[in-house]
GUGU-244396 format. One record per residue: residue in three letters; x, y, z of N, C-alpha, C, O in turn. Coordinates in steps of 0.2 Angstrom, whole numbers, plus 5000, padded with zeros to 4 digits. Layout:
N
<site "Ala", <X, Y, Z>, <X, Y, Z>, <X, Y, Z>, <X, Y, Z>>
...
//
This chain:
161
<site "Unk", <5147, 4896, 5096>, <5144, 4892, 5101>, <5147, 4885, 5101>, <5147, 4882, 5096>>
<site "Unk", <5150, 4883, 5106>, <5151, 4877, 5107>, <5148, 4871, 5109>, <5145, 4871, 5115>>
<site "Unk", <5148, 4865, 5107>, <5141, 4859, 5107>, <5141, 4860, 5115>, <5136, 4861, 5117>>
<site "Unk", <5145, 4859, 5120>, <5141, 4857, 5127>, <5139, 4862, 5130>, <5137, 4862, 5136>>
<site "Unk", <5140, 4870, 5125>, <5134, 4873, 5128>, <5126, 4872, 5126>, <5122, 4874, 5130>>
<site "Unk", <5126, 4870, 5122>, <5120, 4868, 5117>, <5116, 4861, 5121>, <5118, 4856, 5122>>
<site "Unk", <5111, 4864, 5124>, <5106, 4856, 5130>, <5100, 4855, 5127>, <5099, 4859, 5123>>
<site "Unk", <5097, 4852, 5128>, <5089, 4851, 5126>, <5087, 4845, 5131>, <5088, 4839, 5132>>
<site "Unk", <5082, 4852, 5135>, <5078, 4850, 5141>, <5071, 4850, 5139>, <5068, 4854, 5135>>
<site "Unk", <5068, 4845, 5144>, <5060, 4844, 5142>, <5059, 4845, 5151>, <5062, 4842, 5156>>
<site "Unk", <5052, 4851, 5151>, <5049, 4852, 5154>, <5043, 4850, 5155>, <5039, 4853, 5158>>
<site "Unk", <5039, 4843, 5151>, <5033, 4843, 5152>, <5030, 4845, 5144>, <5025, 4842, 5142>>
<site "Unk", <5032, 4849, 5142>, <5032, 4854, 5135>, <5040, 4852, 5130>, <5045, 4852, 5132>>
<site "Unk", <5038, 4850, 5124>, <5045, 4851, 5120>, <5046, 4859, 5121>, <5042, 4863, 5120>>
<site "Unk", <5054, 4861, 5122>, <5057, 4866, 5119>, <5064, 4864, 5121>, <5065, 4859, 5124>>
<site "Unk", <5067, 4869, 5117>, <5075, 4869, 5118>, <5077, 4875, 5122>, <5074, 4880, 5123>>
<site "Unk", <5082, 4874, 5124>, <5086, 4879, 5127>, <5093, 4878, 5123>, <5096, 4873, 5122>>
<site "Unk", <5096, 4886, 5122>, <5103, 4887, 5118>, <5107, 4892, 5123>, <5104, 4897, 5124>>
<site "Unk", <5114, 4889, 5127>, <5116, 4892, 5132>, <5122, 4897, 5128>, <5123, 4896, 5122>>
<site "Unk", <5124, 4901, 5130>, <5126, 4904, 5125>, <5134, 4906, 5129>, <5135, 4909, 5135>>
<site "Unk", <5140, 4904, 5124>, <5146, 4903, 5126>, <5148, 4910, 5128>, <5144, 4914, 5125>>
<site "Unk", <5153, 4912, 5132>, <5154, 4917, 5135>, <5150, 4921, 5140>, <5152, 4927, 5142>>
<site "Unk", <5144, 4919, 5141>, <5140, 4925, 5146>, <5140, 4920, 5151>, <5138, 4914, 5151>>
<site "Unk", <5142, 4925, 5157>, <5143, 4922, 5164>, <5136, 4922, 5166>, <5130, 4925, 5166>>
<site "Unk", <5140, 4912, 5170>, <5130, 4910, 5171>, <5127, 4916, 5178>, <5129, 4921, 5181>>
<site "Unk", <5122, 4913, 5179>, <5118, 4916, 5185>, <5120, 4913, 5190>, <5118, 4907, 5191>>
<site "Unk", <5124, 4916, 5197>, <5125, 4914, 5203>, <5119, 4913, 5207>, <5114, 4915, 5205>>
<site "Unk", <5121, 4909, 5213>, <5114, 4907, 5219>, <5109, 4902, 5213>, <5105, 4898, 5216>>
<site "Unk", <5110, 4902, 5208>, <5104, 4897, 5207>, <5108, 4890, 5206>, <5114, 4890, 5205>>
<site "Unk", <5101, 4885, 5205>, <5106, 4878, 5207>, <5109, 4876, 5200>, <5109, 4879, 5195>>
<site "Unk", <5111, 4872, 5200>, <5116, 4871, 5192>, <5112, 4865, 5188>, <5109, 4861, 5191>>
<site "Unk", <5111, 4864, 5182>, <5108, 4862, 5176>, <5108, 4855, 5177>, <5109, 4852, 5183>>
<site "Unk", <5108, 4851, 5170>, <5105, 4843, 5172>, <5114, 4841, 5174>, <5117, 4839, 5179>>
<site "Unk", <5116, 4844, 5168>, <5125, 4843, 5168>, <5131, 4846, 5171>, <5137, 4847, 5169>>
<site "Unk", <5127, 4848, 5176>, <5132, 4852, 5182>, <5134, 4860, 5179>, <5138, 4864, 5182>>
<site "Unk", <5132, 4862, 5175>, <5134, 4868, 5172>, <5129, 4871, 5174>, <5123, 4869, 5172>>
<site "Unk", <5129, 4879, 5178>, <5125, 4884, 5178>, <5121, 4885, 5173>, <5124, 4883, 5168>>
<site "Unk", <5113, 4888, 5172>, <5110, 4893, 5168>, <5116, 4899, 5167>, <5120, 4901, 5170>>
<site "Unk", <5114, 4899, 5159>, <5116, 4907, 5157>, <5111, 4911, 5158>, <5106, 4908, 5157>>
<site "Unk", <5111, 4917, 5160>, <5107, 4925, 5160>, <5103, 4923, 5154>, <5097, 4924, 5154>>
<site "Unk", <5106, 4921, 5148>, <5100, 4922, 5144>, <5098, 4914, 5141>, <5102, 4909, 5142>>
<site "Unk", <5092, 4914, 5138>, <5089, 4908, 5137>, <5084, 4910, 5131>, <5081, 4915, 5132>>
<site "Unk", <5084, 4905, 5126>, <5081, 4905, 5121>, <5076, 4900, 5120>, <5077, 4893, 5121>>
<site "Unk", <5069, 4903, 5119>, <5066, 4895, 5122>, <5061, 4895, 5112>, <5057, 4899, 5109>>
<site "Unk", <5063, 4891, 5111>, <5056, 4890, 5105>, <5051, 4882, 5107>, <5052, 4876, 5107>>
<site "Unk", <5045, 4886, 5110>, <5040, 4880, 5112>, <5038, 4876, 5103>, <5037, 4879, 5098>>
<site "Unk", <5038, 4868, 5105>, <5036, 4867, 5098>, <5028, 4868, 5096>, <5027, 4867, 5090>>
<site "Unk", <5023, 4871, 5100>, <5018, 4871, 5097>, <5019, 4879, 5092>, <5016, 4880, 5087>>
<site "Unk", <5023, 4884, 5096>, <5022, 4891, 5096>, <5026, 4891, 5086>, <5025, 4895, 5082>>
<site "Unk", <5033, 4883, 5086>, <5036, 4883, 5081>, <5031, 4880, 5074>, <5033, 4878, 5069>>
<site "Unk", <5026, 4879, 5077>, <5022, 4877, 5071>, <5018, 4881, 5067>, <5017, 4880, 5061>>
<site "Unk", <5016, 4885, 5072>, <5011, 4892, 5073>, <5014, 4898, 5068>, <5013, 4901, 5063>>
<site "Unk", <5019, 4898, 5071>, <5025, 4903, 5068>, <5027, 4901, 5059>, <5028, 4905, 5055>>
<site "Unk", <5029, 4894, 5059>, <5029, 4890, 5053>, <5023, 4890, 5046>, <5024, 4889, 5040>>
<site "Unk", <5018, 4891, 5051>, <5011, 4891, 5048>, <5013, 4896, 5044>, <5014, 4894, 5039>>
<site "Unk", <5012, 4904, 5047>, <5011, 4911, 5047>, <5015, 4912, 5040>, <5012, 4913, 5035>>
<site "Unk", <5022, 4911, 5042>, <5027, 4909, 5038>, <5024, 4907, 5027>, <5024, 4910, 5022>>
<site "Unk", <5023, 4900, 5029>, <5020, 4898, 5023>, <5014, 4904, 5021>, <5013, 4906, 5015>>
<site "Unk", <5011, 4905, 5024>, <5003, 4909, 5021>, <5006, 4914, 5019>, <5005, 4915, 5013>>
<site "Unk", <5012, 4920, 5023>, <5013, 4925, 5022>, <5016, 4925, 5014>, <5014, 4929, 5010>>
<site "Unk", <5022, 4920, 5014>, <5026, 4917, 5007>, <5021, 4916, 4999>, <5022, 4919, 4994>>
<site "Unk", <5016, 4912, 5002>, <5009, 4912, 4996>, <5008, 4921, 4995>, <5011, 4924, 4991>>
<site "Unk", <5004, 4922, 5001>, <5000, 4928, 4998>, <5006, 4933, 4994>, <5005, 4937, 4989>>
<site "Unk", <5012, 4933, 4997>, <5016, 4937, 4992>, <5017, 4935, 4985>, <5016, 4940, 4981>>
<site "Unk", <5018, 4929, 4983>, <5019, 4926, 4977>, <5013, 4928, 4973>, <5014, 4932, 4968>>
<site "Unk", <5007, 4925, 4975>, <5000, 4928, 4973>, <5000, 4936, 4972>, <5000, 4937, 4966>>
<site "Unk", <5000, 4942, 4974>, <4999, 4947, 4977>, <5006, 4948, 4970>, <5006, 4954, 4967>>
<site "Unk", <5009, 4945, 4968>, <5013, 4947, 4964>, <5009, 4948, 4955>, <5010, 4952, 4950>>
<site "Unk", <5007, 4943, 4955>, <5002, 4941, 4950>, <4997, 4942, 4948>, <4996, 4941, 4942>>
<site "Unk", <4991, 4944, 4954>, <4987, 4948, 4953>, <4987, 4956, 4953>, <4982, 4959, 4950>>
<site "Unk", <4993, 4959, 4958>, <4992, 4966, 4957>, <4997, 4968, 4953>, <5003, 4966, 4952>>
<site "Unk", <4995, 4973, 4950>, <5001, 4979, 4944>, <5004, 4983, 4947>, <5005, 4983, 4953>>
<site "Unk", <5006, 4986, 4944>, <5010, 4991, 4949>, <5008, 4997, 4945>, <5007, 4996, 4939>>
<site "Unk", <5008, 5003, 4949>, <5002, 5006, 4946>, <5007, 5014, 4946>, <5010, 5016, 4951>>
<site "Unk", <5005, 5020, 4938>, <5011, 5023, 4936>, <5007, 5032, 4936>, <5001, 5034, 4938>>
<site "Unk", <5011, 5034, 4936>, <5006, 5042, 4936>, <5009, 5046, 4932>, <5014, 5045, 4929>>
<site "Unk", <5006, 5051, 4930>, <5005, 5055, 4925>, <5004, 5062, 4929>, <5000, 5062, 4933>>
<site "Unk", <5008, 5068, 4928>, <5008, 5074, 4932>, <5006, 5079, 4926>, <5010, 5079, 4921>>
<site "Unk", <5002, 5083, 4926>, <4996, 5087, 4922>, <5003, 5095, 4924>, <5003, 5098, 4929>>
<site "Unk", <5008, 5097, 4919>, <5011, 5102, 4922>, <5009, 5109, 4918>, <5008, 5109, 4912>>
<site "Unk", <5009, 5114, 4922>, <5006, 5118, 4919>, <5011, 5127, 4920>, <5009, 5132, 4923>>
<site "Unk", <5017, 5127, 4916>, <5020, 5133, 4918>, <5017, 5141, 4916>, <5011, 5141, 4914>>
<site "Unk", <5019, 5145, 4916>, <5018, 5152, 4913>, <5016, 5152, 4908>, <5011, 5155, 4907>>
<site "Unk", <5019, 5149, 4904>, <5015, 5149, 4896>, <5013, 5145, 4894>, <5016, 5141, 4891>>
<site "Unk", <5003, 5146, 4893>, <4999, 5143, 4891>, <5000, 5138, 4887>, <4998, 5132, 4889>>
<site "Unk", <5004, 5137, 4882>, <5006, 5133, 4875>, <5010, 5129, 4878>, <5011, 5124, 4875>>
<site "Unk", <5012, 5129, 4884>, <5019, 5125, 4886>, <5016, 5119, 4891>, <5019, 5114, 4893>>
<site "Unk", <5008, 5119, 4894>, <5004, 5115, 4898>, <5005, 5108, 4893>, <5004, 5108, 4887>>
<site "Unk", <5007, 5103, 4897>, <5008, 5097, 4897>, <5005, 5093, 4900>, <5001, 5095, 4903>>
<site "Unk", <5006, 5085, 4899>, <5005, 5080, 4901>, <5010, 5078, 4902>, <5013, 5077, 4897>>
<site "Unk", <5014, 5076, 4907>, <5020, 5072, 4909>, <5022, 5066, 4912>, <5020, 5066, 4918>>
<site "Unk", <5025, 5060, 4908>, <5024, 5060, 4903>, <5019, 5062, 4897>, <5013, 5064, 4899>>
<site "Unk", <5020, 5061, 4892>, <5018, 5063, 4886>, <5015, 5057, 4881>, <5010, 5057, 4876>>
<site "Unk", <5019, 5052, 4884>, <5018, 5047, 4882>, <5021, 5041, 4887>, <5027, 5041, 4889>>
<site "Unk", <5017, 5036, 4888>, <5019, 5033, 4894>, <5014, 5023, 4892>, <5008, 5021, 4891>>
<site "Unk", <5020, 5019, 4892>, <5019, 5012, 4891>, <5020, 5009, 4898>, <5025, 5009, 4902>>
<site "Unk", <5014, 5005, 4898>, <5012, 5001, 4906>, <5011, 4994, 4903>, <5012, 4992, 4897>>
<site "Unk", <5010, 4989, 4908>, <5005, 4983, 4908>, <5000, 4984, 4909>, <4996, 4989, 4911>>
<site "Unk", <4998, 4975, 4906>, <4990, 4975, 4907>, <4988, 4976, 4913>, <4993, 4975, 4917>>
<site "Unk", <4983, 4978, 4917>, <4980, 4978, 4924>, <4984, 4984, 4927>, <4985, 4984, 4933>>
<site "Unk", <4986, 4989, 4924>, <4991, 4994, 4928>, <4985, 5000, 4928>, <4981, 5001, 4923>>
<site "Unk", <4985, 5002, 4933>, <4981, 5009, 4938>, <4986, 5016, 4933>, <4992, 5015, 4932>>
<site "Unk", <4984, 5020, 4931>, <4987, 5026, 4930>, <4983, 5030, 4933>, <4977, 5031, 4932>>
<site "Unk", <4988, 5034, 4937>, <4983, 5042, 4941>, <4986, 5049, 4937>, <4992, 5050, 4937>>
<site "Unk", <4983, 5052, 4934>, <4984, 5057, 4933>, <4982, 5063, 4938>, <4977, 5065, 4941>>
<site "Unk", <4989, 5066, 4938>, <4988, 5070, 4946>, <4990, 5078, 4944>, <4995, 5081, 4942>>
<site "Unk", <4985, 5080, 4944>, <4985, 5091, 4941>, <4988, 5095, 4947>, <4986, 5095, 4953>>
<site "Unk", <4994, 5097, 4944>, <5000, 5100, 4948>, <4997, 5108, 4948>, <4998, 5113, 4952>>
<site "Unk", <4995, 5107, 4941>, <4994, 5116, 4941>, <4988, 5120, 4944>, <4984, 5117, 4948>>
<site "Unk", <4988, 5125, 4943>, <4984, 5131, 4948>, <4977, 5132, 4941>, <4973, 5136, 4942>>
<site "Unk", <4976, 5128, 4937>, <4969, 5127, 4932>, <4966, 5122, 4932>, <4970, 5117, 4931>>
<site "Unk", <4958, 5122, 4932>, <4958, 5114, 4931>, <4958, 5112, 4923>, <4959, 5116, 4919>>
<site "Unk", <4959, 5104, 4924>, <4961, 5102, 4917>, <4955, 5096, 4916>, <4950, 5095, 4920>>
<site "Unk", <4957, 5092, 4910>, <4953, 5086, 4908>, <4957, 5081, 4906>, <4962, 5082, 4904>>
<site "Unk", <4955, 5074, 4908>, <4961, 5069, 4905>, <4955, 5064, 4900>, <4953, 5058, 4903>>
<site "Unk", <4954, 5066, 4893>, <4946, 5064, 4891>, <4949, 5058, 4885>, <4953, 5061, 4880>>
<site "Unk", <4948, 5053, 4884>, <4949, 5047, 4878>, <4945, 5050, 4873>, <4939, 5052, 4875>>
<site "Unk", <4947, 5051, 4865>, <4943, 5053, 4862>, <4938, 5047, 4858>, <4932, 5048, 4856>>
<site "Unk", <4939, 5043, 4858>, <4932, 5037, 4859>, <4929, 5036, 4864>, <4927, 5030, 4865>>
<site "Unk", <4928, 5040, 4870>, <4923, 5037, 4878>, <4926, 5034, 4881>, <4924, 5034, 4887>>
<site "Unk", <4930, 5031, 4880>, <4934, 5025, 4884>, <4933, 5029, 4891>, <4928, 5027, 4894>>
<site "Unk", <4937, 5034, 4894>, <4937, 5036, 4899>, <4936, 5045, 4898>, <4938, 5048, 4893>>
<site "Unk", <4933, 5048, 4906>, <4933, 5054, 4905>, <4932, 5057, 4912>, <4927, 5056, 4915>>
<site "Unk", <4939, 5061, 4914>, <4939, 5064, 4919>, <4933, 5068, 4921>, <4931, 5068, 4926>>
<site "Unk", <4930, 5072, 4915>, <4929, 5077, 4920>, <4932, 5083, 4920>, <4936, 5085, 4916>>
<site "Unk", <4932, 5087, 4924>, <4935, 5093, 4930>, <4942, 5090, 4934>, <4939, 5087, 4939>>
<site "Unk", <4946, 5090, 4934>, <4950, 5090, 4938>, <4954, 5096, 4941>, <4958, 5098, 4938>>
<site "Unk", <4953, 5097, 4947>, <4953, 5102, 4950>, <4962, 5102, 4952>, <4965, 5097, 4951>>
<site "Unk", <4964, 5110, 4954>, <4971, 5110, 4953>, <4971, 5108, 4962>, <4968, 5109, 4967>>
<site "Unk", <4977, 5103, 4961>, <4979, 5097, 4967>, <4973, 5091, 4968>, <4971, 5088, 4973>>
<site "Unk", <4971, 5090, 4961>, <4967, 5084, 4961>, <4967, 5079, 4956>, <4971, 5081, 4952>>
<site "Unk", <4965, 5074, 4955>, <4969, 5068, 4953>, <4963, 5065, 4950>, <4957, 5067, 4951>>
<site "Unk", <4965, 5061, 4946>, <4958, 5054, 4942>, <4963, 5050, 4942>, <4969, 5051, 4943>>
<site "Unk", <4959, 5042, 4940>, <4964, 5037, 4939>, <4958, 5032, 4934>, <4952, 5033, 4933>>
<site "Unk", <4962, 5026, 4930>, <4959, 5024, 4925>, <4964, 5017, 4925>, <4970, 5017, 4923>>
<site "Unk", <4961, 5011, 4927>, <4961, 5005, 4927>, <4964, 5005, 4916>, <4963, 5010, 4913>>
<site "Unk", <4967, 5000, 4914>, <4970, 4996, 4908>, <4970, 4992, 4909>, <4974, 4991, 4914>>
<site "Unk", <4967, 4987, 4907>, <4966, 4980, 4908>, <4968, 4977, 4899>, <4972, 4973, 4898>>
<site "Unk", <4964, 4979, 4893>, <4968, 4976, 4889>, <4973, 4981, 4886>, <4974, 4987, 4887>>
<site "Unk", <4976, 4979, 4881>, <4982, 4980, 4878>, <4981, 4984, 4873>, <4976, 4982, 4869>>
<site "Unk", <4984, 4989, 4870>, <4982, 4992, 4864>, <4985, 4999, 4865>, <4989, 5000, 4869>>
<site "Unk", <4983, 5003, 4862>, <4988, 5013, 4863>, <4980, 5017, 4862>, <4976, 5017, 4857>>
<site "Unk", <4981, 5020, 4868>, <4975, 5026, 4871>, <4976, 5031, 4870>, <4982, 5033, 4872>>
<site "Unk", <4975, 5035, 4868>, <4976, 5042, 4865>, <4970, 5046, 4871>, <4965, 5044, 4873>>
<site "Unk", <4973, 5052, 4873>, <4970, 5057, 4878>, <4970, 5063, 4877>, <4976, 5063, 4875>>
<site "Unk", <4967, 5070, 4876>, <4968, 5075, 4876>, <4963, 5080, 4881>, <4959, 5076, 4885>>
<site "Unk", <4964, 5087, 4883>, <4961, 5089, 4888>, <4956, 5094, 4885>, <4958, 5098, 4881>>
<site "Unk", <4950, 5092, 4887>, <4943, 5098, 4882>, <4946, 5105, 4882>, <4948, 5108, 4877>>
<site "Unk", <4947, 5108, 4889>, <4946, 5114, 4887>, <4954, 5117, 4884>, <4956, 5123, 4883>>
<site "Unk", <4959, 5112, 4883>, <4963, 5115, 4880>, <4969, 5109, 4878>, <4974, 5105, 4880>>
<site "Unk", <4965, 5110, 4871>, <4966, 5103, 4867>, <4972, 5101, 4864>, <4973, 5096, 4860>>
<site "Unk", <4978, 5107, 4866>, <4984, 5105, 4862>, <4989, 5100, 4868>, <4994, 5098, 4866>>
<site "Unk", <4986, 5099, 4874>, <4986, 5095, 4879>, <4985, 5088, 4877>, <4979, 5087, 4876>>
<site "Unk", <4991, 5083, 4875>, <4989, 5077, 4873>, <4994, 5074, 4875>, <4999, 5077, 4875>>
<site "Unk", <4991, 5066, 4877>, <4995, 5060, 4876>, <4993, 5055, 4876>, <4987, 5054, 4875>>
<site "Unk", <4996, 5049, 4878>, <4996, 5042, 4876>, <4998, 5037, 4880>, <5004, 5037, 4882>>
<site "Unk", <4994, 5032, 4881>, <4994, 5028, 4886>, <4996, 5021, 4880>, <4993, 5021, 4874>>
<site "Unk", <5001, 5015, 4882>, <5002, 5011, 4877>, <5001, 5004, 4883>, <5004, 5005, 4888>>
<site "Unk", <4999, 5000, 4882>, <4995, 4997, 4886>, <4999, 4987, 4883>, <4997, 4982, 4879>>
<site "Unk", <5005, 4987, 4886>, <5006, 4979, 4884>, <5004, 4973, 4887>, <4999, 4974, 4891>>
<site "Unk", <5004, 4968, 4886>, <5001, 4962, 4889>, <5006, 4959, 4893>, <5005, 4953, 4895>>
//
């Protein structure tokens, strides 16, 4: 872009206009402050709309940083269950997160299962085959899991800070 296509006009309103070198101006209309035609196209940022927009800008920048600090990012665990009984998994088997990290455990197979803490901490229940539980970790330490109705199903949640 070249500086004397570059103008800045006040209508009453602060904005800028940026003409843009090589595009052929608009015929029939009358010619600008500096004898030079309007270009076809016109770039206008009004200053109220650039404050507005600036505004937006900074909040969205916060909430991101924030939004970083407060949310985990959150890990899943797939209940897999092939042809042979003895071979029904936890997958992972054993699985290390952060504090505040969401764990879903999601039952892939055609049986329902259990995802049960053997001290109470947590307990699914029933989870139906294509159905899911999840279980907030807030502090740090290693959780141990097994499933009631078929108890050689185990694993372990390790929970860092």
């Amino acid at each position: 872009m070249r500086a004397e296509d570059l103008a800045q006009t006040t209508t009453g309103r602060s904005a800028y206009t940026v003409r843009l070198a090589g595009v052929a101006p608009i015929y029939g209309r009358p010619p600008g402050v500096n004898g030079v035609k309007p270009s076809m196209f016109r770039f206008r940022l009004l200053a109220a709309r650039w404050r507005e927009c600036a505004a937006l800008m900074v909040a969205l920048v916060m909430l991101v940083c924030a939004s970083q600090d407060v949310l985990a990012v959150d890990a899943q665990v797939i209940v897999v269950q092939p042809a042979d009984m003895m071979s029904w998994r936890y997958d992972p088997a054993s699985l290390t997160v952060s504090a505040g990290t969401t764990v879903t455990w999601v039952n892939q197979g055609a049986t329902a299962v259990t995802v049960t803490s053997p001290d109470g901490l947590f307990d699914s229940e029933s989870i139906a085959a294509g159905g899911s539980f999840s279980y907030t970790f807030d502090t740090p330490g290693s959780f141990r899991y097994f499933c009631v109705p078929y108890p050689h199903m185990k694993g372990e949640i390790v929970v860092t800070r």
